[in-house]
N, C-alpha and C positions, 0 to 999 in steps of 0.2 A: 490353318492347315485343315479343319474340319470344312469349313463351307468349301476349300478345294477340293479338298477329297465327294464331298458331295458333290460336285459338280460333275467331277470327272465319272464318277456315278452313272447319272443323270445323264450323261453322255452317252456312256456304254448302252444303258439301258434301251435310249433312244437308236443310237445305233443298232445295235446287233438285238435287241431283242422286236424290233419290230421289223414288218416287211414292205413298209412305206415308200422307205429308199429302195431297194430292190422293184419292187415292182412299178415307183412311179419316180422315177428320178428326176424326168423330164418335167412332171406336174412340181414337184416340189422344187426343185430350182426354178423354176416361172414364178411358182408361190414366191418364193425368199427374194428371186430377182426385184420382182415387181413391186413387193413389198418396200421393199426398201428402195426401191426408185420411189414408191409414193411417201414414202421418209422423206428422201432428200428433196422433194418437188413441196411438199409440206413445210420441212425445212426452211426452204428456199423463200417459197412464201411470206410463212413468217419475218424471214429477214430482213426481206424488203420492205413489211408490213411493219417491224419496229425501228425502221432507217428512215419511214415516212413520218410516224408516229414521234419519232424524233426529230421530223423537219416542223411537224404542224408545233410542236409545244417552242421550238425557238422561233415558227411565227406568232406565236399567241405571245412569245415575253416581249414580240417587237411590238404587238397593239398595248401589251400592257404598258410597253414603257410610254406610249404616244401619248395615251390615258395619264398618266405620272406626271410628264412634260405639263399637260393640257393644263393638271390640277395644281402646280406648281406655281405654274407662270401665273393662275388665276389668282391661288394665294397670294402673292407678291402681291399681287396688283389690287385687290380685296387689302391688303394689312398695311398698305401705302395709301390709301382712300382713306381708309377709316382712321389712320395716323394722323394724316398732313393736312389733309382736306374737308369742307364742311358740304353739307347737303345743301346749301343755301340754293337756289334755279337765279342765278346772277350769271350774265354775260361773260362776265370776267373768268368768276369759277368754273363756269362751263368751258370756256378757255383753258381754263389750267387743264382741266380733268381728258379734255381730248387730246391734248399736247401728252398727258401722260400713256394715255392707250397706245402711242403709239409706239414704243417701246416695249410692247406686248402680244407679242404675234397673234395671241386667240382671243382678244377682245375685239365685240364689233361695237358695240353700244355699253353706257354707263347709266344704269338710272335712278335716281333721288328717291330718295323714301322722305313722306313728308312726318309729324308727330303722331299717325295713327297709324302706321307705316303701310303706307300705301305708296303706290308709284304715282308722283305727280309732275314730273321731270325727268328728263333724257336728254343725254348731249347731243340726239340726232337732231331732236327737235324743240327742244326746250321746254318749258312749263305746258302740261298736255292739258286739252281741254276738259277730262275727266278723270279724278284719280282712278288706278286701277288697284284692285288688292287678285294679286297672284295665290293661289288655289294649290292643294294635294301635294304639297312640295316635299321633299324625301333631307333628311338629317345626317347629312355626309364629312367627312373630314375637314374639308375646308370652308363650310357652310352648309346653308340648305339648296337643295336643287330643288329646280322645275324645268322638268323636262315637257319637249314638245310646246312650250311657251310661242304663241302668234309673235311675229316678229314686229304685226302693227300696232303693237300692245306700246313700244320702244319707239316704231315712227308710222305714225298714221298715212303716209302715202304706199305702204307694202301693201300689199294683195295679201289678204288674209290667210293665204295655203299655206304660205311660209312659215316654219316652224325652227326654234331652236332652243337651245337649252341654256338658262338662266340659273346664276350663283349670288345667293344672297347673303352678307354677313353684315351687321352691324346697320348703319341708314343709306346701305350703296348695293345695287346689282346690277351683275356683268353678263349681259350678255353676249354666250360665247361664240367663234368661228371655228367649230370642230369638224370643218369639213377637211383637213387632213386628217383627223381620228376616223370618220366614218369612210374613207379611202382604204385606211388599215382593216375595220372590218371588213368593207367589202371583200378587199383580198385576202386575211386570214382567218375571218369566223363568220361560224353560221348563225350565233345565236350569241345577244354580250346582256348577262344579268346583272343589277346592280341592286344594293342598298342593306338595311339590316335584315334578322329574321322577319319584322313586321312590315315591312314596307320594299320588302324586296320585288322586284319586277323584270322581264324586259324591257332592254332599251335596244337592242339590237336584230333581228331575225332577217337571214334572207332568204333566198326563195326555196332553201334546203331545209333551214332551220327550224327548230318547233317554237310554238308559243309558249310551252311549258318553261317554269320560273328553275333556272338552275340553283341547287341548292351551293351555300358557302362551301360545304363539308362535304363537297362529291370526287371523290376520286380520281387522280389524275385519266387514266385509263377503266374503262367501265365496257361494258357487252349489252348490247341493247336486243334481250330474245325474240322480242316482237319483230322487229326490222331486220335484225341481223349484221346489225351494224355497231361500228365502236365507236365513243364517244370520247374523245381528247378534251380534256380540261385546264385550264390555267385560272389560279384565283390569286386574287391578291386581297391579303386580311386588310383589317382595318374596321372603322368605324361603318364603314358602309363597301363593303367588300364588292371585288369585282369579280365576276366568273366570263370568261371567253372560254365557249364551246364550239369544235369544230366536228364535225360528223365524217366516218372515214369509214366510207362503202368497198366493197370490192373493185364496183366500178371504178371509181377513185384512186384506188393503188393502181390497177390497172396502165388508167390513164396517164399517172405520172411515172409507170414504171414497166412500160409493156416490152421494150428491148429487151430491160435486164430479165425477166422473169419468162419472156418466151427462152431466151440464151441459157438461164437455169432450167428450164422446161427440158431442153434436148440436153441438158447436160444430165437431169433425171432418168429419160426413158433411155442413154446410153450406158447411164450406171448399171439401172437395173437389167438393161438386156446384158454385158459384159458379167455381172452379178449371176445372171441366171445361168447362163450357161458355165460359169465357173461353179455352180453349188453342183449341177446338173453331172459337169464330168467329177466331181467330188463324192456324189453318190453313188455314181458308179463304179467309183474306186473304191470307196470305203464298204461296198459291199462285194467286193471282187475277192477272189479265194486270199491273193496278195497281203491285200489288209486285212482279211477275218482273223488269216491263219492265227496270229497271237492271242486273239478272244479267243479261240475256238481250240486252239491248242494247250488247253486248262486241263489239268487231272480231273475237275467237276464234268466235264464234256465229254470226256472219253469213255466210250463205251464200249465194252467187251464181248464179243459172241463169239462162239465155241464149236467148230467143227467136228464130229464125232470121226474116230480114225477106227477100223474097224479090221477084227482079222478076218480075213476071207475064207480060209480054212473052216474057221468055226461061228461066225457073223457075230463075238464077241468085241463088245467098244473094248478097247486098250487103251486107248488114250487120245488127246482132240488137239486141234490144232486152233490159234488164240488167235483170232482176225480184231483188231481195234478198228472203230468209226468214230465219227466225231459227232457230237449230237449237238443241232444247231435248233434251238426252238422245239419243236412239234417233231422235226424230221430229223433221221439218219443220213451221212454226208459217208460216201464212201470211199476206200482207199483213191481210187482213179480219179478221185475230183478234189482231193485235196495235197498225194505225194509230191507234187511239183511245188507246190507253195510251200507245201512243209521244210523240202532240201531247199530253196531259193530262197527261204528267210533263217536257215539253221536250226530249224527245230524237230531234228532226227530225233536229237537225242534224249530230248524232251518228252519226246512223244512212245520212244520207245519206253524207257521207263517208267512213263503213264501207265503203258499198258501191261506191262511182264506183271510191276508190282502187283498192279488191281487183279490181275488172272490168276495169280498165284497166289495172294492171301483169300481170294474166294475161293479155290479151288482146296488151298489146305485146311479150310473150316468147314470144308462141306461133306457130307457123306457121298462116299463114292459106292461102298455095298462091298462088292465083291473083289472089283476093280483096284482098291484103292493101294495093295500093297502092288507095286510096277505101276502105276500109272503113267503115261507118258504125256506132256505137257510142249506141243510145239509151238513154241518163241519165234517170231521172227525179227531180227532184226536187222538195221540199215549196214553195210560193211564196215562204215567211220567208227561204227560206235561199238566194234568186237574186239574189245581193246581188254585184254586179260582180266588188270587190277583194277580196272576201275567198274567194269561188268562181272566180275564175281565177288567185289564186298557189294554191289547193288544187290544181287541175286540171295544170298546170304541175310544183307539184310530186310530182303522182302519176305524172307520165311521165318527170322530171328521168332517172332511171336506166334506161328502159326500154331493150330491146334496138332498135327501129323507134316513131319518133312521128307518124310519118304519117296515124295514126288520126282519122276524122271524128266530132269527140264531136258529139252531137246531146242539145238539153237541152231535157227534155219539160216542159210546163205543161200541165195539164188547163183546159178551157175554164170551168170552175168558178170558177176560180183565177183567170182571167184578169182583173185590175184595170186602172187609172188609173195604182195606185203603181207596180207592177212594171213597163208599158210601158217609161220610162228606161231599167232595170236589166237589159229584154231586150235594148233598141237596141245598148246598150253592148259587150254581150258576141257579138251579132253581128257587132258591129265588129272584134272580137276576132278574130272566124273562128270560132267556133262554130255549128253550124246549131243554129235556134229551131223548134221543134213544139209545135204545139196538138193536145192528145190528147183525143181524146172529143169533138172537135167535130161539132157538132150539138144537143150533148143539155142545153146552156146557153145563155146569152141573151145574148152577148158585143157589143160595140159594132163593129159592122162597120170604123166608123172607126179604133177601135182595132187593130183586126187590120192594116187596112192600113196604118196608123202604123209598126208592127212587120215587114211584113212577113215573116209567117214563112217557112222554107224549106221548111215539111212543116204541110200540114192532116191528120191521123189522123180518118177516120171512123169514128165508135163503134160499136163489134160489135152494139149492141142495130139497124141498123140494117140492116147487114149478113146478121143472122138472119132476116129477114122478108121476103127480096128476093123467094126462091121464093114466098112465099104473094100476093105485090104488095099491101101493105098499104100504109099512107097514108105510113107511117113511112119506109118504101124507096124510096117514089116521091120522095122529098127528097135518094135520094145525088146526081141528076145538079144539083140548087141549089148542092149541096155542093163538088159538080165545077167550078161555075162561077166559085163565090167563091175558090176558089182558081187558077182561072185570073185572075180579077179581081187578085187581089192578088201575083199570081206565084210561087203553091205550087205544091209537088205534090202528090200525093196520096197517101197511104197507108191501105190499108184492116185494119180489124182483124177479129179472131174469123171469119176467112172456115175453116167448117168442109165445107163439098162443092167438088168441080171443078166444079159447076155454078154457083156463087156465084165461085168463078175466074174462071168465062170471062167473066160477065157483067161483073164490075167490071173485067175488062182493055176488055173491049168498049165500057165508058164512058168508058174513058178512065184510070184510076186505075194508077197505075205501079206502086206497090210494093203487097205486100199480106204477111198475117200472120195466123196461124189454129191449129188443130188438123188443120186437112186436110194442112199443110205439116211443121209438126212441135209437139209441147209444147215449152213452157223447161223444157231439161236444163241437167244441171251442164256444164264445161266439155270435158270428156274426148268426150262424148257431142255433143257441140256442133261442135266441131273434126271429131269423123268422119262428122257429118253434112254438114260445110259440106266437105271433101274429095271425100263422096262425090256429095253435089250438082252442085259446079262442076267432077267429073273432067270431064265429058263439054267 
C-alpha cells in the first residue's frame, strides 16, 4: 500500500505539477516512443544474441563429444595393446597389432617402444632405422600426448610437413586420425585449449581465433572490452581439461540472423512510433481541463478573491461578492476555463463548497471595522446544488466555529438558471434568513411570476448592460424596466461591471443602491480586500 501510494504520488507530481506535458507533448511522446522502440530493438537483439549463444555452446558439446569419441576409442585400443600384446618388432606381432587398428576408427599408426622407451618400431614400417624419443608431451586422461608429432617419425617415406597427434601409454603409441575432430573445429570453434594448469596450451586457432591459452575456469559467457566481443566457452574437466572457445562479434549475429533482426528492427521502429503518438495524445489529454479538473478541484487549490460591493449613495463597501479560481502551479485558472469541465465531470458541488466554506470562515475571523455588523457575503452557486437541507447544514457548518456569525450570506442564481424546480428550494432558504439574488438579470427570459413567487432581496443588473449606458443604446435604455421590476417585486438593486464615475452617477441617479465594477476595485484575494474595505469605510 505505501510504495502504491508513492507512486501514485510521484505520478500526480509528474503530472500536474510540471509543465513538460503541456507544453511538449509532442517531444515527450517521441522521447517515451522511441525509447522504448530502442528497448525492444535492444531487446530484440539480445534475443537473438542468446538463441545464437545457445546454438554456438550445443556446437562446442558436438566438438566436445568428437574429442570424447577420439579419446575413447584411443583408450580401448591403448588398454588392449598394453593387455594382449607385446612390443616385440616381429612380423607376426606387427600382424596382429594392424589387424587390431582396424577396428578403430582413429588410429593411423601403432608404435613400439623399445627398454629405453624410445620408438624403434612401427606397424607402418617396422623396425626404424633410428630410435626416436618423442619430446614436451603433455599428461592427459588417457595417457601422455604429443601433439603436432611429424608423421615421418611413424613412416619415413611422409614428407616431413605432416603432422599429427600421438598417445602414449605403457610400451605402445598411437598415432592418431583426428581429421574428423579438426573438421568439428573448423566448423564450431575459433580457438581449442588443452592440458592442465602447467602445460596447458593451444592446439587449435583459426583464422578468428587468438593464440592466447584459455583458462580451465573461464566462464561460460564472458565480454571482451578490448574487441567488443563475446566469448562462448565450453570445458570439459578432467585431468587435462578441454576449453572450446568460440568468438561471437556483431558481425556474426548478423550474419546468421539478419532476416530475424531486420523483421524485429521494423517491428521496433513501429512499436515506438505507435508508442509515441499514443503518449503524445495521452499528454494532451492528461493536461486537458477534462482530466486536470479532479487534481485541480482540491479544497488546497481553491482560491478565493473578493469583489468589493459598494453603496453608491455613500461609496461605503457593504459587503463583496466571493469569485473562486483554481490555482494550478504558479498560475490562477479562471472560472471560463474551467466551468465546463467542472459540470462535465460532476464536480459543482465540490467546488461550490470549496469555496462558500473557505469565504466564510475567512471572512468571519477577519476584522471587518465598521462594516462588519450587516455585512453582505455573495455566494454563488450552481442551480443543482441549491437544494435546502443539504446547503444550509453546509452553511451552518462553515460558520459553527467562526470568531462573529453575523454575516449576511446572500446566494446568487443566475437568471439563466432560474426554473420552476428551484423556486421551492429558494423560498425555503429565504425562510431561512439567507438573502436570494438573481445575477445577470435581464439577459434571460425568466417568468416574472416566478421572480415574484420568490421574491428576491437583490435584482443584479448584467454588466453587458451597464457598458452601453454612455453610448444610450436600446440595451441601457432597459436598466430603468429593470429598476421597476424590482421595485414591483421588492428588490434592490445591484449593478454590475460599472467601470467609469460616469456610469456611477447615472445608475445611483436611477435609483440602483448598490453597485460593483472595475471602477471600484477588481476581486482581490483577502489581505487586499480587508485593506481596501478599511480604507474605503475610514472615512
Amino acid at each position: 500500500m505505501y510504495i502504491r501510494n508513492r507512486a501514485r504520488n510521484w505520478y500526480k507530481s509528474v503530472v500536474f505539477n510540471t509543465g513538460l506535458l503541456a507544453r511538449h507533448p509532442r517531444l515527450v511522446g517521441r522521447t517515451c516512443g522511441y525509447t522504448l522502440g530502442l528497448i525492444v530493438a535492444v531487446a530484440s537483439y539480445l534475443t537473438v544474441l542468446d538463441f545464437r549463444i545457445e546454438q554456438i555452446a550445443d556446437d562446442q558439446q558436438l566438438v566436445i563429444k568428437s574429442m570424447q569419441s577420439l579419446q575413447n576409442d584411443t583408450s580401448e585400443l591403448l588398454t588392449e595393446l598394453n593387455k594382449t600384446y607385446s612390443s616385440e618388432c616381429s612380423p607376426d606381432n606387427l600382424s596382429k597389432i594392424r589387424s587390431l587398428t582396424f577396428s578403430h576408427q582413429y588410429a593411423r599408426n601403432v608404435g613400439l617402444l623399445d627398454s629405453q622407451h624410445r620408438l624403434y618400431c612401427s606397424t607402418s614400417v617396422g623396425l626404424l632405422a633410428t630410435p626416436i624419443t618423442l619430446h614436451n608431451g603433455l599428461d592427459g586422461s588417457i595417457g601422455r600426448y604429443f601433439l603436432q608429432t611429424p608423421v615421418q617419425f611413424f613412416n619415413g617415406t611422409v614428407h616431413n610437413v605432416l603432422r599429427a597427434t600421438v598417445v602414449e601409454r605403457g610400451r605402445f603409441q598411437v598415432m592418431l586420425s583426428d581429421t574428423p575432430v579438426k573438421d568439428m573445429f573448423d566448423r564450431y570453434a575459433d580457438s581449442v585449449s588443452v592440458g592442465g594448469a602447467h602445460q596447458r596450451r593451444v592446439v587449435y586457432k583459426s583464422k578468428h581465433g587468438s593464440d592466447q591459452v584459455v583458462p580451465a575456469d573461464t566462464a561460460p559467457v564472458t565480454f571482451n572490452w578490448s574487441t567488443g566481443n563475446i566469448l562462448v566457452t565450453t570445458t570439459l574437466p578432467g585431468i587435462s581439461p578441454i576449453s572450446v572457445q568460440t568468438i561471437v562479434s556483431a558481425a556474426n549475429v548478423w550474419e546468421n540472423s539478419h532476416w530475424v533482426l531486420l523483421g524485429m528492427l521494423c517491428l521496433s521502429m513501429l512499436t515506438g512510433q505507435l508508442v509515441a503518438n499514443g503518449i503524445t495524445r495521452k499528454c494532451r489529454h492528461v493536461q486537458s481541463m477534462d482530466f486536470r479538473i479532479q487534481h485541480l478541484c482540491q479544497p488546497a487549490n481553491v482560491v478565493c478573491h473578493y469583489q468589493p460591493m459598494l453603496e453608491l449613495a455613500t461609496g461605503r463597501v457593504v459587503g463583496c461578492e466571493v469569485l473562486g479560481r483554481l490555482q494550478d502551479g504558479d498560475k490562477l485558472i479562471y472560472p471560463d476555463q474551467f466551468i465546463p469541465a467542472l459540470t462535465k465531470q460532476g464536480l459543482s458541488c465540490k467546488f461550490d463548497t470549496a469555496v462558500s466554506r473557505q469565504a466564510l470562515l475567512a471572512l468571519s475571523d477577519a476584522s471587518l471595522g465598521s462594516a462588519q455588523n450587516g455585512f453582505t457575503v455573495a455566494l454563488n452557486f450552481f442551480p443543482q446544488n441549491l437544494k435546502r437541507d443539504k446547503l444550509h447544514a453546509h452553511l451552518q457548518s462553515s460558520l459553527q466555529h467562526a470568531k462573529h456569525r453575523d454575516l449576511h450570506i446572500e446566494l446568487e442564481v443566475t437568471e439563466y438558471d432560474f426554473s420552476p424546480e428551484i423556486v421551492p428550494e429558494l423560498s425555503k432558504l429565504k425562510a431561512d434568513g439567507y438573502f436570494i439574488s438573481i445575477d445577470d438579470f435581464g439577459t434571460g427570459y425568466s417568468n416574472l411570476a416566478m421572480v415574484k413567487r420568490v421574491a428576491p432581496d437583490y435584482l443584479k443588473i448584467d454588466k453587458s448592460f451597464v457598458f452601453e449606458m454612455e453610448d444610450l443604446t436600446i440595451r441601457s435604455s432597459l436598466i430603468p424596466e429593470i429598476i421597476a421590476i424590482a421595485r414591483a417585486v421588492g428588490s434592490k438593486v445591484i449593478a454590475e461591471g460599472i467601470e467609469t464615475a460616469a456610469q456611477a452617477e447615472q445608475l445611483r441617479a436611477l435609483g440602483v443602491e448598490y453597485g460593483q465594477g472595475y471602477y471600484f476595485a477588481r476581486p482581490m484575494p483577502l489581505a487586499d480586500f480587508l485593506s481596501f474595505l478599511h480604507k474605503s469605510n475610514a472615512g
